[in-house]
C-alpha positions in Angstrom: 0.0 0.0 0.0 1.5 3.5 -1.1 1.7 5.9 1.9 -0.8 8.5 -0.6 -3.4 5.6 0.0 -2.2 4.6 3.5 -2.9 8.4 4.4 -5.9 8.5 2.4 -7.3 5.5 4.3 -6.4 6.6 7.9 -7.8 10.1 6.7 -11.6 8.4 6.2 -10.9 6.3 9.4 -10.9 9.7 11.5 -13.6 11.0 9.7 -15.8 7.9 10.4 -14.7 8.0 14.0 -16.0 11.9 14.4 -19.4 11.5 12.3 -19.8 8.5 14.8 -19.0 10.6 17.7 -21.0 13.4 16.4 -24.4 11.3 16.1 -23.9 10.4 19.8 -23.7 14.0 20.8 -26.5 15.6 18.6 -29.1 12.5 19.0 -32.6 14.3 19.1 -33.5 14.2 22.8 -35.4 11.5 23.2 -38.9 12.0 25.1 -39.5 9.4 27.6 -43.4 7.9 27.8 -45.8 9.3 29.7 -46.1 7.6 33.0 -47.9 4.7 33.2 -48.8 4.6 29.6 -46.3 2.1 27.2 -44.5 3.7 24.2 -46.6 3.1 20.7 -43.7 1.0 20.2 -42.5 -1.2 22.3 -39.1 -1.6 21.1 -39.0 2.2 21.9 -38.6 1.8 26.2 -35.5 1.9 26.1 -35.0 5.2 24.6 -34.2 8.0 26.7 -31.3 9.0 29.1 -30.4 6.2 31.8 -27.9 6.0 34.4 -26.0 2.2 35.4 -26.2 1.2 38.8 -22.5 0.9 38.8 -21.2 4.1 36.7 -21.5 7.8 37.9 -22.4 8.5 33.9 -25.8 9.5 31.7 -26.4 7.4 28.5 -28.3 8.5 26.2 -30.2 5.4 23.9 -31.5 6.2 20.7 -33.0 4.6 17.6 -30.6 4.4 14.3 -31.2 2.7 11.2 -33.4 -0.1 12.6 -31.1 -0.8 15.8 -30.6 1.2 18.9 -27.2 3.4 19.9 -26.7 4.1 23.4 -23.7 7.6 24.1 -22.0 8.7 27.3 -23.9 12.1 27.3 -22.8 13.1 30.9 -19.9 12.4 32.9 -17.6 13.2 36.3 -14.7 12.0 33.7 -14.9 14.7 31.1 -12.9 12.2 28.4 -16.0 9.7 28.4 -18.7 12.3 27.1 -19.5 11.2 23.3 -17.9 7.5 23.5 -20.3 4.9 22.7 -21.3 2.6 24.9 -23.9 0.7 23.2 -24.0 -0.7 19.7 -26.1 -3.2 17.7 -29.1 -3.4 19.9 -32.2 -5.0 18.6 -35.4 -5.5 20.1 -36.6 -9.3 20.5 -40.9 -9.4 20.8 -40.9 -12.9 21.4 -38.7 -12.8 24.3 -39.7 -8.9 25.3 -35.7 -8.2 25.4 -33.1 -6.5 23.7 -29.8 -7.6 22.6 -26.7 -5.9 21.8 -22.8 -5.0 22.9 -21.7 -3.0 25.6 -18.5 -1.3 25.6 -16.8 -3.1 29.0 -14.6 -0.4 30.2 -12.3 -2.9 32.4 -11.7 -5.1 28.7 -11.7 -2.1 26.9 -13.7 -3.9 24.1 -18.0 -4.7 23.4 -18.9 -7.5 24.7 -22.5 -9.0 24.0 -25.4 -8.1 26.3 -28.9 -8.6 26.8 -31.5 -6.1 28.6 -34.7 -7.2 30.0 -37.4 -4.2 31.6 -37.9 -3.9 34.8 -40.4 -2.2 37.2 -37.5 0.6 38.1 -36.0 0.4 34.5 -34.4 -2.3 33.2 -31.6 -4.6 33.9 -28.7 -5.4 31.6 -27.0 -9.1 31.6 -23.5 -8.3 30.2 -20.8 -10.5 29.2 -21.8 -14.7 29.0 -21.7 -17.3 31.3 -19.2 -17.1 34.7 -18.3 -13.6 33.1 -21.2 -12.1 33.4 -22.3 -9.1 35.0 -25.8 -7.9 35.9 -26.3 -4.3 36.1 -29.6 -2.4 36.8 -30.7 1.0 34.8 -32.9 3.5 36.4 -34.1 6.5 34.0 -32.2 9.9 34.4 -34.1 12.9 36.3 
């Protein structure tokens, strides 16, 4: 590969990498269902801004192109704000889940996940088997 092309290449990678980062930022925010009364869609309860039990951040889920997104939108750690953290996610009626990756901070890689709704919010099975982890997700004042 010529370094003209090598460049060129690495150029469209950053580019890619910002658009991406961008969408997280500028997602339309998302209006959370009335109290009481289920989204027209039910796929849809998921969207909104949540918090994890076990991270002092904000994520922000949002539909794109058929799947669902999910950005850090708030953060004590300034340098997490507009990373992904959710990618893939697709809504399952028969089993009333989602499934997806999670970006797994401690394996700095997405590892597969599944979320289920609760009564509170919902709770989020990620990682398989003995390396699981189960974390709950309350909706963000």
């Amino acid at each position: 590969m010529s370094s003209k092309t090598f460049l060129l290449v690495a150029a469209l990678a950053l580019v890619c990498v910002a658009v991406r980062a961008e969408s997280v930022a500028t997602a339309a925010t998302p209006q959370p269902a009335v109290v009481g009364q289920a989204p027209a869609n039910p796929a849809d309860a998921i969207v909104g801004d949540w918090k994890p039990a076990d991270m002092p951040v904000t994520v922000r889920i949002f539909p794109s192109q058929g799947q669902y997104l999910g950005g850090i939108v708030a953060a004590e750690n300034p340098a997490l704000v507009n990373k992904e953290l959710l990618r893939g996610v697709t809504y399952d009626a028969a089993s009333n889940s989602w499934r997806g990756e999670v970006f797994a901070l401690k394996r700095g890689d997405f590892v597969p996940m599944t979320i289920r709704a609760t009564p509170a919010g919902f709770e989020m099975v990620a990682g398989s088997g003995l390396m699981s982890k189960t974390i709950e997700w309350v909706r963000a004042q």
